[in-house]
N, C-alpha and C positions, 0 to 999 in steps of 0.2 A: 244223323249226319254231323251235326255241330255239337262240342261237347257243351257242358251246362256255363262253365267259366271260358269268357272270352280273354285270352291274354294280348294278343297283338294283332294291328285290325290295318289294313291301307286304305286310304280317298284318293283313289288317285284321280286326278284332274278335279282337285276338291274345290275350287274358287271357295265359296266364302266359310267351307267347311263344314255347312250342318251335318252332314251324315255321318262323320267323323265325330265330331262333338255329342251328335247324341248318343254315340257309343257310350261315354264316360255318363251317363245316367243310368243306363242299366247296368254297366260293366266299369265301376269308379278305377279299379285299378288295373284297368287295360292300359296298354301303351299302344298311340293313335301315329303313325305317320300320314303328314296331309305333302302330298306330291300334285306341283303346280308348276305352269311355264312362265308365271306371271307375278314377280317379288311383289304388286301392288296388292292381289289376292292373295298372295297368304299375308301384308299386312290385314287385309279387312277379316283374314280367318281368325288369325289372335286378338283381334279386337272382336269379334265375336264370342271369344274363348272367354275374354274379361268381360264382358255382358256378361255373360250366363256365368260367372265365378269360377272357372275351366282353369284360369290361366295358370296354377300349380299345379293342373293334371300332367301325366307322363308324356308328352307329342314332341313332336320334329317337324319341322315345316321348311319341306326340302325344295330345291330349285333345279332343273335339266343339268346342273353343271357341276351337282354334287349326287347323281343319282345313283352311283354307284355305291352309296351309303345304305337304300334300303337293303331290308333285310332280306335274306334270302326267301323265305316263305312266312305268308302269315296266316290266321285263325280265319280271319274273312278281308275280301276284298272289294272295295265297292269304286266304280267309275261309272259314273253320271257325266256321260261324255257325248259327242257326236259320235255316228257311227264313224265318218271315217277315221275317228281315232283309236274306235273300238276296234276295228277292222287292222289297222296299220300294229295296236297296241298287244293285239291277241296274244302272242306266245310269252309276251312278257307279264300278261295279267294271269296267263293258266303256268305259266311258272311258278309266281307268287303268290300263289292259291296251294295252301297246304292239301294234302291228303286228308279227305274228309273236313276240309273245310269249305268256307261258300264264297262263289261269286258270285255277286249283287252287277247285273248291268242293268243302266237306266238309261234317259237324257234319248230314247229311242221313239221315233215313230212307228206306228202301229205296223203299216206296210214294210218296215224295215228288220222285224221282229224275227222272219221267219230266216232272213239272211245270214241273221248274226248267230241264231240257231243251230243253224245248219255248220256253219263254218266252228263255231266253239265247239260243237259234240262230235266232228271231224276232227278237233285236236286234242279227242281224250273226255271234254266236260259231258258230265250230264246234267238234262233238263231236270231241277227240279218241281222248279212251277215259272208259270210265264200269266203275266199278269196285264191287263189293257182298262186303260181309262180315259174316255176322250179319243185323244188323237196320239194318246203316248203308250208306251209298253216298256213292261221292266222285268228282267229274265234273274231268276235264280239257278 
């Protein structure tokens, strides 16, 4: 599925950025776009980046009103979101999901799992594995 070198990676709806950030630990010379509604979250995402010594890494930390900057498709995509954003967000997360690349959903309740399911693998995704802990589930 995924090749071995990650080059371009999206968080969309990244608040404080981890998932984006811990890209550049496996993959140092990825370039990370972190997409948020909230200019105060992606301050606390780059002051996360300078915690962990990030802040030279390759990232963009874009805002609704400049969205038309990302990039057309990346390597992997990851939103740790409410569903209804997943739901609202669909055709523009299975856009920006390369061919043969991964979408990472999370940020889902267990019972909400099979919905978001159903409706992503109706617009082309497929399931690669679907994972549940607790009371949450996170779809590849």
């Amino acid at each position: 599925m995924l090749k071995n070198q990650i080059e371009t990676v999206l968080d969309f709806g990244s608040g404080s950025g981890i998932l984006g950030l811990a890209v550049f630990k496996f993959f140092p010379e990825a370039k990370v776009d972190f997409y948020y509604i909230d200019a105060e979250a992606n301050k606390n995402c780059y002051q996360n980046a300078e915690t962990n010594n990030l802040q030279d890494k390759s990232f963009r930390l874009l805002l609704p009103e400049v969205r038309n900057k990302l990039l057309k498709e990346y390597d992997v995509v990851f939103a740790n979101i409410l569903e209804s954003i997943l739901t609202l967000e669909k055709d523009a997360l299975v856009a920006h999901t390369k061919k043969g690349g991964a979408l990472i959903l999370s940020g889902l309740l267990r019972h909400q799992a099979k919905g978001i399911i159903d409706s992503y693998s109706a617009a082309g995704m497929k399931l690669v594995s679907h994972v549940e802990k607790g009371y949450w589930a996170a779809i590849l």
